[in-house]
N, C-alpha and C positions, 0 to 999 in steps of 0.2 A: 717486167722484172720478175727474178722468182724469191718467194716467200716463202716462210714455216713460220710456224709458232715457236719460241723459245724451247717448251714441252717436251715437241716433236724433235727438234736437233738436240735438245736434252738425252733422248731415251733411243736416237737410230744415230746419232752423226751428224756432223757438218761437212756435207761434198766438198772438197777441195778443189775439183778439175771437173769439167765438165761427161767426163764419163764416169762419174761417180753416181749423177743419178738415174745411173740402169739400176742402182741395187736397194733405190729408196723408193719410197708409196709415191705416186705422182696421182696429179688432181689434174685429170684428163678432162679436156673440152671437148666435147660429141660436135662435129662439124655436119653442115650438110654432106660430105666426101665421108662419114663416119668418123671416130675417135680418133684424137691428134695425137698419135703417141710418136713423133717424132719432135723433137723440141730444137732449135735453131741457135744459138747463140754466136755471136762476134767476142773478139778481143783484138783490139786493131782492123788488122788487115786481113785475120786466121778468122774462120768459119769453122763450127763444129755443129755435128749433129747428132743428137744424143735420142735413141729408144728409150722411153719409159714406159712405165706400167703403172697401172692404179683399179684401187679396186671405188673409188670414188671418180663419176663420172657425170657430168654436165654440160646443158647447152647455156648456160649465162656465165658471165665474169664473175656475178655479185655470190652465187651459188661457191665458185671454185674460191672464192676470196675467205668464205665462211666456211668454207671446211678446211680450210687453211687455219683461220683463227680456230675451227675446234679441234687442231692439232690431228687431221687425220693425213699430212701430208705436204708436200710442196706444190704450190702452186703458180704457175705463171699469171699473172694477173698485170692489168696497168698502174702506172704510178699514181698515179688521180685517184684510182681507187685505193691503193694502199696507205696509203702518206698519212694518214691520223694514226693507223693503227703502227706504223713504224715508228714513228714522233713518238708514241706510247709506250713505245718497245711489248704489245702482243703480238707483231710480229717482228721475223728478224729477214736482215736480205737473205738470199743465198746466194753464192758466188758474182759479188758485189763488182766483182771486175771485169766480167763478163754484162754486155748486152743483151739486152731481148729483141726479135723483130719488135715495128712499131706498127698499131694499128689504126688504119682509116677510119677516120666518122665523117659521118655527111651529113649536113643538117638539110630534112627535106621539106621543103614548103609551097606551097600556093604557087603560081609565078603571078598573080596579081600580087602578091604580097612584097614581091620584089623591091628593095628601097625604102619599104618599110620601115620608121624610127624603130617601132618595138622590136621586129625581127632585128634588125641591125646589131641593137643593146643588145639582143639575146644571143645572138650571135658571138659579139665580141666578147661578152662575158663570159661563154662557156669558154675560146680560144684562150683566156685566159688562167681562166680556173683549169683547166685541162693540161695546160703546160708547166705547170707550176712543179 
């Protein structure tokens, strides 16, 4: 999902449509491939894909989520990670009607551990807390 601070749409604008934010700060993620400045969103069945620029730039989620909260930009972030600070209103969605891709996690372990009670709980409790 993409975020801002209140602040930040306060003092640059609220995107409307998805090629609105070519013209706003974006809170780039440095991939192994280098910097993601192409951003993907759905709305239905349409597919759009939007150039951004930022002069704020990151290899974690947690990084791009905090400069989001210190209002230096919109950030793509996941909902797991957002969701307290949305409930709080520090941050706001940005184009709420619009999708984000969704990303994979893999939880990696042992293969003796396989079947594991603890693994199992810890397992289904992140599936949980993760999709909420």
């Amino acid at each position: 999902m993409l975020v801002a601070s209140p602040d930040y749409l306060d003092a640059f604008g609220r995107p409307e449509q998805p090629a609105d934010l070519a013209e706003h700060e974006a809170i780039v993620t440095l991939t192994a491939r280098g910097p993601d400045h192409l951003w993907r969103l759905t709305r239905g069945e349409r597919e759009y894909t939007v150039g951004v620029r930022g002069r704020l730039r990151s290899t974690t989620l947690l990084a791009n989520f905090r400069g989001a909260l210190a209002g230096l930009g919109i950030a793509l972030v996941p909902r797991w990670l957002a969701r307290e600070a949305l409930a709080d209103e520090r941050l706001e969605l940005v184009l709420p009607h619009f999708e984000a891709p969704t990303i994979d996690l893999f939880a990696v372990y042992r293969a003796r551990d396989r079947g594991s009670p603890v693994l199992t709980a810890l397992v289904t409790s992140m599936r949980r807390a993760l999709s909420r």
